[in-house]
PyMOL Python script that loads the backbone (N, CA, C, O; Angstrom):
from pymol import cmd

cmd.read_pdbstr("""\
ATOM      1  N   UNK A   1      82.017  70.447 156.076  1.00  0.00           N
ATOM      2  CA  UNK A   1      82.756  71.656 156.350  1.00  0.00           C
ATOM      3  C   UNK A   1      83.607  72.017 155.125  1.00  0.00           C
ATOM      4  O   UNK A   1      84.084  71.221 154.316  1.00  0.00           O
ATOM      5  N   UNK A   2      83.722  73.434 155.128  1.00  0.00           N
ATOM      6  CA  UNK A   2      84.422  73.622 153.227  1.00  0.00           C
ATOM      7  C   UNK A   2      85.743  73.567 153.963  1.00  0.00           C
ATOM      8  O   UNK A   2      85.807  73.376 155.177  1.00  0.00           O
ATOM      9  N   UNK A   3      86.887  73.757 153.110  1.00  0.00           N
ATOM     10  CA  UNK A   3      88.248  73.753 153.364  1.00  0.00           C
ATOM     11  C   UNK A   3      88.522  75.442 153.107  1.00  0.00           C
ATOM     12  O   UNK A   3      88.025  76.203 152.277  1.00  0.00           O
ATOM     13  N   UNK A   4      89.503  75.671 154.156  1.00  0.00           N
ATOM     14  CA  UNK A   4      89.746  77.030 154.433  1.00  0.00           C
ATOM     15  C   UNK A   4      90.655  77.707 152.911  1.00  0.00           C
ATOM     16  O   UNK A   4      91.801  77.407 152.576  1.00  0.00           O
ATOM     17  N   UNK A   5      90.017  78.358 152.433  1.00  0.00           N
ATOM     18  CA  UNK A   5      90.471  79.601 151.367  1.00  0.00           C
ATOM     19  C   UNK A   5      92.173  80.566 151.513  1.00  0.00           C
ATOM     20  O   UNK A   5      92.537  81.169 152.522  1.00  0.00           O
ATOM     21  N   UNK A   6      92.604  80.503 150.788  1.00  0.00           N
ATOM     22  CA  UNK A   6      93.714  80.996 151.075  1.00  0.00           C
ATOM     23  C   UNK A   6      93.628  82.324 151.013  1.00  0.00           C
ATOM     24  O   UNK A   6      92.918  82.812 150.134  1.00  0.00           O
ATOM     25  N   UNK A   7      94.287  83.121 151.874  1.00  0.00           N
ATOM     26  CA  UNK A   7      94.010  84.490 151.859  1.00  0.00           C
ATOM     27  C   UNK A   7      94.374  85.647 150.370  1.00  0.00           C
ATOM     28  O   UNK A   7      93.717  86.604 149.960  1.00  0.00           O
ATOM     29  N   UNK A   8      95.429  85.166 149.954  1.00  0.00           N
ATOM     30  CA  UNK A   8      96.175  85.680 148.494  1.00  0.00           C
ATOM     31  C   UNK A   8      94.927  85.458 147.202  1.00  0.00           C
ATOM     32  O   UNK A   8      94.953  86.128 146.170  1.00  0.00           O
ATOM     33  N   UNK A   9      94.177  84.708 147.405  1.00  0.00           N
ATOM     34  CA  UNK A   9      93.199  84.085 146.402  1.00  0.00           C
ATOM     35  C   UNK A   9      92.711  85.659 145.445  1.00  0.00           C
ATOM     36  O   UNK A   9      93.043  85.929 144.290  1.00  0.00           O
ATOM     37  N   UNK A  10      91.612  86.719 146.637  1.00  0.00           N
ATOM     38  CA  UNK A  10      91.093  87.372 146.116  1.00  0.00           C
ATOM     39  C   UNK A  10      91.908  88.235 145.178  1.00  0.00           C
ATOM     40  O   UNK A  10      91.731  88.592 144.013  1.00  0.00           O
ATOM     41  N   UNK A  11      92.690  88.415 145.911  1.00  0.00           N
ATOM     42  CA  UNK A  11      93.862  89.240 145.133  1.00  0.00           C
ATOM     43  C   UNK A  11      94.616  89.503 144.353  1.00  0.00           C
ATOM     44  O   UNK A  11      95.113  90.581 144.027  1.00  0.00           O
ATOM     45  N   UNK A  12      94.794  88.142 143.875  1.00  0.00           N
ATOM     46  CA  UNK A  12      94.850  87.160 142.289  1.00  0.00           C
ATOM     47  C   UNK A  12      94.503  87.751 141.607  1.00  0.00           C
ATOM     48  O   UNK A  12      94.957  88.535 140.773  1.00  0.00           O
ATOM     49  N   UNK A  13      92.566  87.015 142.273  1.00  0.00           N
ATOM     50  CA  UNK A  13      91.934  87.137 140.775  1.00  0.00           C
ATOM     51  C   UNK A  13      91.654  88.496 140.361  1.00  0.00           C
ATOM     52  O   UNK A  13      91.586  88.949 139.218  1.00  0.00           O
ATOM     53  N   UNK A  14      91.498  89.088 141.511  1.00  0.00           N
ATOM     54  CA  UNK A  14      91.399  90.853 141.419  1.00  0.00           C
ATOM     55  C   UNK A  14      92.356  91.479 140.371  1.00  0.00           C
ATOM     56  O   UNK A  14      92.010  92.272 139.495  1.00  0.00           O
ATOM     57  N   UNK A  15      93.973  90.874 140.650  1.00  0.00           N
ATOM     58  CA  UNK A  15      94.903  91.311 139.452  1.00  0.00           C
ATOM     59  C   UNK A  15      94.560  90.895 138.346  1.00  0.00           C
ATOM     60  O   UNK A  15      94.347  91.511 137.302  1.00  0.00           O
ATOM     61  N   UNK A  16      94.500  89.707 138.611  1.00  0.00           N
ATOM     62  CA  UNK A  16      94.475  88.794 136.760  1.00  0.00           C
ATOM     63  C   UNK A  16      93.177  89.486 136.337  1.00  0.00           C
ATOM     64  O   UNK A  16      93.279  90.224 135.357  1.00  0.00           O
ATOM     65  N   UNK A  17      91.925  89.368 136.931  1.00  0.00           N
ATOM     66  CA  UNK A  17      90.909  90.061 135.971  1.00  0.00           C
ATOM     67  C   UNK A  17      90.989  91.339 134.967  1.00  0.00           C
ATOM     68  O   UNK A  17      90.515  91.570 133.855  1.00  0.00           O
ATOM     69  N   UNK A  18      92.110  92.325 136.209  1.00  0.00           N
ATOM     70  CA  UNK A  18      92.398  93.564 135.701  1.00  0.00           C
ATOM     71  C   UNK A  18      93.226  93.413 134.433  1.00  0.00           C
ATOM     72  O   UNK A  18      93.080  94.091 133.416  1.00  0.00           O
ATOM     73  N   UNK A  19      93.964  92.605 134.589  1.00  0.00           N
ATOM     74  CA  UNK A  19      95.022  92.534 133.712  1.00  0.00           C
ATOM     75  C   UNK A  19      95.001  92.335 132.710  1.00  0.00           C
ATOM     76  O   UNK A  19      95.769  92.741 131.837  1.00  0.00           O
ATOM     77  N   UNK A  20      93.563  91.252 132.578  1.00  0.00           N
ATOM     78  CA  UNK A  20      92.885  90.716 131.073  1.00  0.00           C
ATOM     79  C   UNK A  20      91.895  91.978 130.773  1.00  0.00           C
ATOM     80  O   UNK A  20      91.296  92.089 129.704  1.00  0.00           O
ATOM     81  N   UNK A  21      91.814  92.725 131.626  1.00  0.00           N
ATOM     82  CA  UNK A  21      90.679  94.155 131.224  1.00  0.00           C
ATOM     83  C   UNK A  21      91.486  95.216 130.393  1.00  0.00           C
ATOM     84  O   UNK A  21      91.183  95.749 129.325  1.00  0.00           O
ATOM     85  N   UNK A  22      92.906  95.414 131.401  1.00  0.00           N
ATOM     86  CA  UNK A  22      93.611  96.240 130.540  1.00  0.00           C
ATOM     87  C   UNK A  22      94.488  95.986 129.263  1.00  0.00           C
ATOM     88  O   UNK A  22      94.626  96.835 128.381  1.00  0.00           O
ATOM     89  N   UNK A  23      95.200  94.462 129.236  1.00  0.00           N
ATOM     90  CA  UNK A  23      95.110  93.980 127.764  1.00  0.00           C
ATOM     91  C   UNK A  23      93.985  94.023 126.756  1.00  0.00           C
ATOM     92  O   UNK A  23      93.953  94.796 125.799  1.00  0.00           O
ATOM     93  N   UNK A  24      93.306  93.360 126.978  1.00  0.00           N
ATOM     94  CA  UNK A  24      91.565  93.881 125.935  1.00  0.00           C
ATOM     95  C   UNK A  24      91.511  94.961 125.412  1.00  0.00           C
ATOM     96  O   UNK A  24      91.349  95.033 124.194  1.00  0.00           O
ATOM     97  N   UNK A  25      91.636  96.114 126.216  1.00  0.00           N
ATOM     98  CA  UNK A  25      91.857  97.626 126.275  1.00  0.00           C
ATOM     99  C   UNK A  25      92.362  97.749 125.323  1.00  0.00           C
ATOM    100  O   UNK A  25      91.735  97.930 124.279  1.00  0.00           O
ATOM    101  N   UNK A  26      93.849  97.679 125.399  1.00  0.00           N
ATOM    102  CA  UNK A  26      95.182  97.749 124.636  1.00  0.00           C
ATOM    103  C   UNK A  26      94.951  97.434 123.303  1.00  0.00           C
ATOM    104  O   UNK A  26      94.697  98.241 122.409  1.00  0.00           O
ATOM    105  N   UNK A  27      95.041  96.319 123.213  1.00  0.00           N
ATOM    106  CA  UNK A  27      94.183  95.507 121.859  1.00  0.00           C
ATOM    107  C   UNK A  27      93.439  96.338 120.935  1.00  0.00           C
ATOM    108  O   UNK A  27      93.845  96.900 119.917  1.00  0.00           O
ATOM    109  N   UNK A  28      92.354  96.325 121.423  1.00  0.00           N
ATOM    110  CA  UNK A  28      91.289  97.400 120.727  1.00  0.00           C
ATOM    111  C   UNK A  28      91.687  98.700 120.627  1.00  0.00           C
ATOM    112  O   UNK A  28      91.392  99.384 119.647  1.00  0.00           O
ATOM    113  N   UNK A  29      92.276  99.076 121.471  1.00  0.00           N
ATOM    114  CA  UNK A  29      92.493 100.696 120.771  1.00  0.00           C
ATOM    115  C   UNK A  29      93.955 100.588 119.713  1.00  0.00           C
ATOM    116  O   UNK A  29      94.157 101.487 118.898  1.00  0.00           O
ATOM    117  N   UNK A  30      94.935  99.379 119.836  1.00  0.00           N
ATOM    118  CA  UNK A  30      95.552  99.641 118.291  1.00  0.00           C
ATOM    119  C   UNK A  30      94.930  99.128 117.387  1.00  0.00           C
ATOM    120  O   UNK A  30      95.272  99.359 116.227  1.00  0.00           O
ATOM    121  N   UNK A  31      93.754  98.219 117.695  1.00  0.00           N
ATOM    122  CA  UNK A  31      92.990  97.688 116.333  1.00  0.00           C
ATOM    123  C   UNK A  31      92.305  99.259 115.568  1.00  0.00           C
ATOM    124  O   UNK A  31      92.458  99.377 114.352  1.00  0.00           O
ATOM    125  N   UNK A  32      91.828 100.000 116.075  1.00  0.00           N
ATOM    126  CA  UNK A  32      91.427 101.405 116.385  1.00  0.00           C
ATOM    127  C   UNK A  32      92.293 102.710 115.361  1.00  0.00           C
ATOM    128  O   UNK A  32      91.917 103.505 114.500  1.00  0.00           O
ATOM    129  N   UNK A  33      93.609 102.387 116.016  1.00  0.00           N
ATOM    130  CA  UNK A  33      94.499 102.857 115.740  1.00  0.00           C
ATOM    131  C   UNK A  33      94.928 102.564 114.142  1.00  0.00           C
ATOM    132  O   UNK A  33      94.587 103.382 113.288  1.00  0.00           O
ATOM    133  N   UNK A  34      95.588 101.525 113.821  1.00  0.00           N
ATOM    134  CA  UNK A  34      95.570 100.570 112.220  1.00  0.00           C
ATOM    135  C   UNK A  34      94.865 100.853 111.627  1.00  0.00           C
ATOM    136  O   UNK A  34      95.327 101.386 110.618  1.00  0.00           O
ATOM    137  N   UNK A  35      93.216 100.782 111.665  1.00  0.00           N
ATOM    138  CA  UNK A  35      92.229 101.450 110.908  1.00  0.00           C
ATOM    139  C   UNK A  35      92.315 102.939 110.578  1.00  0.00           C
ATOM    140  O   UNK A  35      91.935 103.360 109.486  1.00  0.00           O
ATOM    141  N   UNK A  36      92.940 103.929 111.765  1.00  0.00           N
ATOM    142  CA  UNK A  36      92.841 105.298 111.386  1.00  0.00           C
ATOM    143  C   UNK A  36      94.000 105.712 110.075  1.00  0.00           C
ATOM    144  O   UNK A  36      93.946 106.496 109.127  1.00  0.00           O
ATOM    145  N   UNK A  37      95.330 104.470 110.724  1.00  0.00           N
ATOM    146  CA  UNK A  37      96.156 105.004 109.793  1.00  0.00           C
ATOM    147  C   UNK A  37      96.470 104.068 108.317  1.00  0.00           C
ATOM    148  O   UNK A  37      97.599 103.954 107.840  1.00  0.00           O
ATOM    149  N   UNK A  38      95.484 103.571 107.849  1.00  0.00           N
ATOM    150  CA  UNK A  38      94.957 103.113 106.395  1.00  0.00           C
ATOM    151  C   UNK A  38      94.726 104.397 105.528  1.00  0.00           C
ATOM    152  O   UNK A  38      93.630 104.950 105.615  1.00  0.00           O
ATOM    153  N   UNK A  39      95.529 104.824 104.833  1.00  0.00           N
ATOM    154  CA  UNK A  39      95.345 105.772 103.663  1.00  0.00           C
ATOM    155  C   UNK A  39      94.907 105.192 102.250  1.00  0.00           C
ATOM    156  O   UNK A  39      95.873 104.524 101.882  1.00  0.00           O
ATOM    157  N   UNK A  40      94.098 105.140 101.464  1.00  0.00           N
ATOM    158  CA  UNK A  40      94.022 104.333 100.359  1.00  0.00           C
ATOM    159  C   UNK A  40      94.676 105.522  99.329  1.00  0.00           C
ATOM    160  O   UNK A  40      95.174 106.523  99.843  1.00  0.00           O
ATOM    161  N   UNK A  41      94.652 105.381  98.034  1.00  0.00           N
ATOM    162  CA  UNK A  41      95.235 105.998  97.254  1.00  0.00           C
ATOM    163  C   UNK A  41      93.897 107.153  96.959  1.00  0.00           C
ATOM    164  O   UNK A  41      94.256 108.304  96.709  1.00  0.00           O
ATOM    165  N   UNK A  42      92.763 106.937  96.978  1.00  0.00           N
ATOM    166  CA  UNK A  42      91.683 107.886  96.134  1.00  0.00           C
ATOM    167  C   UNK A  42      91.726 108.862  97.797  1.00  0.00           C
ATOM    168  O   UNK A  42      91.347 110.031  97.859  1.00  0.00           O
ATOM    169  N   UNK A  43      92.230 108.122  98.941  1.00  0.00           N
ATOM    170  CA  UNK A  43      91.957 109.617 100.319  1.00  0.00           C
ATOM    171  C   UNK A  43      93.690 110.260  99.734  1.00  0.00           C
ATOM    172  O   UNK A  43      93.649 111.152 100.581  1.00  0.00           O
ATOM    173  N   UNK A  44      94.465 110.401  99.339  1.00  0.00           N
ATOM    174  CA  UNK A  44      95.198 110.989  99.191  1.00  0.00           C
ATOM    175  C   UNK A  44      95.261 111.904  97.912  1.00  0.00           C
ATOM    176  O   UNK A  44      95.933 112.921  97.740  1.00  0.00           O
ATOM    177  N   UNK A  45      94.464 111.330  97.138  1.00  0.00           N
ATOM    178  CA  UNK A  45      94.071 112.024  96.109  1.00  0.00           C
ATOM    179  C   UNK A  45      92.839 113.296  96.101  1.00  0.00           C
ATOM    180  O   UNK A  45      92.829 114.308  95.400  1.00  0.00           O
ATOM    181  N   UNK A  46      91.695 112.798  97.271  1.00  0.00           N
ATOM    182  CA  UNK A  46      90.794 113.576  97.149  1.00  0.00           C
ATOM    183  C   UNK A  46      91.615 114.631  98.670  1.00  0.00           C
ATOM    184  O   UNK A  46      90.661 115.018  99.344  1.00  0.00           O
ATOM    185  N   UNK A  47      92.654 115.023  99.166  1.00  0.00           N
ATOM    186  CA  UNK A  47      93.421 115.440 100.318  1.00  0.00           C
ATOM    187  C   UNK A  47      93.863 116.276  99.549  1.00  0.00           C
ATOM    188  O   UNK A  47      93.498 117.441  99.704  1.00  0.00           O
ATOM    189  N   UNK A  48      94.803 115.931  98.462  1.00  0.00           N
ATOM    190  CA  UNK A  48      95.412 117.300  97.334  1.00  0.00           C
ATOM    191  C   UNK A  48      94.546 117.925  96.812  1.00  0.00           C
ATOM    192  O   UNK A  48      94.979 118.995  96.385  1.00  0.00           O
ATOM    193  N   UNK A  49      93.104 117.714  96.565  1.00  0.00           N
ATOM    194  CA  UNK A  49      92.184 118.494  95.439  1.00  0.00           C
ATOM    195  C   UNK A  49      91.934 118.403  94.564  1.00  0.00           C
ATOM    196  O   UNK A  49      91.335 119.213  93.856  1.00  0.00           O
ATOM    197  N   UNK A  50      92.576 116.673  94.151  1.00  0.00           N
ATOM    198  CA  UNK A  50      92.520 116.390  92.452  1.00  0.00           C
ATOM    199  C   UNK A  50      91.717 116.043  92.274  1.00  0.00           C
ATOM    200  O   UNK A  50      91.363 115.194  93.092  1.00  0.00           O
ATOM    201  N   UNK A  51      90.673 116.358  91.056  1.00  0.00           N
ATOM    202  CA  UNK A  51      89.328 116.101  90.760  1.00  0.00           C
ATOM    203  C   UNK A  51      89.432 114.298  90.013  1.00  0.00           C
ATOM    204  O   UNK A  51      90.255 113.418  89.757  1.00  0.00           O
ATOM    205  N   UNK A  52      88.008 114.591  89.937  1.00  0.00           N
ATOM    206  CA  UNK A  52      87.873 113.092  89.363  1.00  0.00           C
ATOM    207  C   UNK A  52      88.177 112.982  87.892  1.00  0.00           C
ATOM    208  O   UNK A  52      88.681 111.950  87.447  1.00  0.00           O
ATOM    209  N   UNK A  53      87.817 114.269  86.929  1.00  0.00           N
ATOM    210  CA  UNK A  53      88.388 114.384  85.600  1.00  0.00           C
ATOM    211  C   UNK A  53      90.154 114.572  85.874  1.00  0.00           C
ATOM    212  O   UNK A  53      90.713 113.522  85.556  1.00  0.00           O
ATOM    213  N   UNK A  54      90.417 114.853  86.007  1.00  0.00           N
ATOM    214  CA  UNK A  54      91.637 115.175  86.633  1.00  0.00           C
ATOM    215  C   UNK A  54      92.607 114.255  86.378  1.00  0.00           C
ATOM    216  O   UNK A  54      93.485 114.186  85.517  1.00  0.00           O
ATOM    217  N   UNK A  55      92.224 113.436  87.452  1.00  0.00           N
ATOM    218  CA  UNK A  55      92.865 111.890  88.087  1.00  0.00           C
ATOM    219  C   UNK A  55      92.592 111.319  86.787  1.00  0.00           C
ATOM    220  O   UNK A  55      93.531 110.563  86.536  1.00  0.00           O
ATOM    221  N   UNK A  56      91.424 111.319  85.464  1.00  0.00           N
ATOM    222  CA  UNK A  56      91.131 110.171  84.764  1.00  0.00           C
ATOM    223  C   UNK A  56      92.132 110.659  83.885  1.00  0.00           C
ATOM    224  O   UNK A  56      92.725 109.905  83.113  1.00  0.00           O
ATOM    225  N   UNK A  57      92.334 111.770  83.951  1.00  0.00           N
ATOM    226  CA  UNK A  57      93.123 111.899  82.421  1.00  0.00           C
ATOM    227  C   UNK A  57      94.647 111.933  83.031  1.00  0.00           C
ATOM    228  O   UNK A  57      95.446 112.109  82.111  1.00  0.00           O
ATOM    229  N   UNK A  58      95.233 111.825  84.207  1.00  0.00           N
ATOM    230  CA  UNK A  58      96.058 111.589  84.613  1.00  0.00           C
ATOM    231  C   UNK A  58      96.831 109.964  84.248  1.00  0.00           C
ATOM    232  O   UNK A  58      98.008 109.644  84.080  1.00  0.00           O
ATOM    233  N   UNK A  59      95.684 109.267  84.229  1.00  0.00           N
ATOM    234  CA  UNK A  59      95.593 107.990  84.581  1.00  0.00           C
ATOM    235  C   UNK A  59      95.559 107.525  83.259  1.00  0.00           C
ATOM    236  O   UNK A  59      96.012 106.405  83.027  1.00  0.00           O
ATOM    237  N   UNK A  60      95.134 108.150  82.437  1.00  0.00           N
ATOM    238  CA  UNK A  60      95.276 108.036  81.041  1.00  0.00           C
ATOM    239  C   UNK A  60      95.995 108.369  80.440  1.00  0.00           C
ATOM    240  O   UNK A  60      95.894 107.973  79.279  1.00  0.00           O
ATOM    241  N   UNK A  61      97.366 109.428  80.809  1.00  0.00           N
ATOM    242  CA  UNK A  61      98.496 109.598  80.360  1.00  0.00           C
ATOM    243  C   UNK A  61      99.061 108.665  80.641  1.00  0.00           C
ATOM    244  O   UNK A  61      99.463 107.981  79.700  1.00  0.00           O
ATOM    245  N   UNK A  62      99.352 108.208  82.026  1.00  0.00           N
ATOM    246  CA  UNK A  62     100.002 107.040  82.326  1.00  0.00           C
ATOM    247  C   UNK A  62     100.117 105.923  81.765  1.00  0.00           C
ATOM    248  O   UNK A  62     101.161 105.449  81.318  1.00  0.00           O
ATOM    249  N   UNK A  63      98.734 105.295  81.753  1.00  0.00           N
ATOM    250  CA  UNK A  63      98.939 103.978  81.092  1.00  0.00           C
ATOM    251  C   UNK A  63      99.524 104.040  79.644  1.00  0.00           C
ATOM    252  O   UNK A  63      99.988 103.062  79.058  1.00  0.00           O
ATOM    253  N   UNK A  64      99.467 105.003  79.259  1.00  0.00           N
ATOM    254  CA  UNK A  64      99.602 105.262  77.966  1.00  0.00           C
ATOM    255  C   UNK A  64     101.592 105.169  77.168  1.00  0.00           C
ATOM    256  O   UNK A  64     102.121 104.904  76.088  1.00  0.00           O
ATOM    257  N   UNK A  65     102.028 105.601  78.624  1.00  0.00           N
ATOM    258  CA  UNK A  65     103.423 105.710  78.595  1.00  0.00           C
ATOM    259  C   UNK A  65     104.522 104.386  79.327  1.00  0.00           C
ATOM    260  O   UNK A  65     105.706 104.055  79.258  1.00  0.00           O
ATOM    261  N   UNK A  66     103.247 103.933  80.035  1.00  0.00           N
ATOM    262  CA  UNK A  66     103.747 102.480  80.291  1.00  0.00           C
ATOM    263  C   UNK A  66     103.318 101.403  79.303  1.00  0.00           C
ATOM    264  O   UNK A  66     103.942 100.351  79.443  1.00  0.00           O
ATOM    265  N   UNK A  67     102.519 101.414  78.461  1.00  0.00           N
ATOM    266  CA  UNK A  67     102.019 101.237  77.350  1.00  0.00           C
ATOM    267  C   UNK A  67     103.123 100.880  76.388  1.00  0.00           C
ATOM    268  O   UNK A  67     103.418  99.796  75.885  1.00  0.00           O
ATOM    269  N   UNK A  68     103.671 102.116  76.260  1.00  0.00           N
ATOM    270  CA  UNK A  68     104.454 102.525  75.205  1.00  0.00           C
ATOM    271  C   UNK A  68     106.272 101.773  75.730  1.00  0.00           C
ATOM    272  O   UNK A  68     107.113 101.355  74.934  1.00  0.00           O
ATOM    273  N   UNK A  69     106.378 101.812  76.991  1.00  0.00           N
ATOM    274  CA  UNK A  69     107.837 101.454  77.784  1.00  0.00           C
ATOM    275  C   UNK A  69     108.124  99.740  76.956  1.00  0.00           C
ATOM    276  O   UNK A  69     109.086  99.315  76.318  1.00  0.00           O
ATOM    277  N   UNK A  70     106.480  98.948  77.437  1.00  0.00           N
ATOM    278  CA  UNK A  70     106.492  97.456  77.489  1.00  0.00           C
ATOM    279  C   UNK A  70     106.852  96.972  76.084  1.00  0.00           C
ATOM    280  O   UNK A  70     107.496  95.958  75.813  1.00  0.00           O
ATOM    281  N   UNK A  71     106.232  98.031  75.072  1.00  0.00           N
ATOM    282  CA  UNK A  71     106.586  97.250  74.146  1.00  0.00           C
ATOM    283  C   UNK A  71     107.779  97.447  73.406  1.00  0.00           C
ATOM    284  O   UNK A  71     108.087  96.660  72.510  1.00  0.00           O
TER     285      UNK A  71
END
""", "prot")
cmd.dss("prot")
cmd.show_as("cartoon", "prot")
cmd.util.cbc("prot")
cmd.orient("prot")
């Protein structure tokens, strides 16, 4: 003969399952989220309109003047 089941049982696991469904949830959509708000420097660059000649000779003034600071 099995031993009698407690009535609260289903109801448990019914919560707890949910609970680990809607954490999971949670989880993944800020993992989701973090990824959307990653800006690298070349999406903020290609966002203003600055070309790729542009940026090089930008980039080539620069070093040029930090260049010049170090020594």
């Amino acid at each position: 003969m099995t031993p009698p089941r407690r009535p609260d049982r289903p109801g448990l696991l019914l919560w707890f399952n949910t609970t680990v469904k809607v954490r999971a949830r949670r989880l993944r959509e800020r993992a989701e989220a973090r990824e959307e708000m990653t800006v690298t420097p070349e999406d903020m660059v290609r966002a203003a309109g600055i070309g790729s000649k542009r940026q090089a000779k930008y980039q080539r003034r620069m070093s040029t003047l930090l260049g010049k600071r170090g020594a």
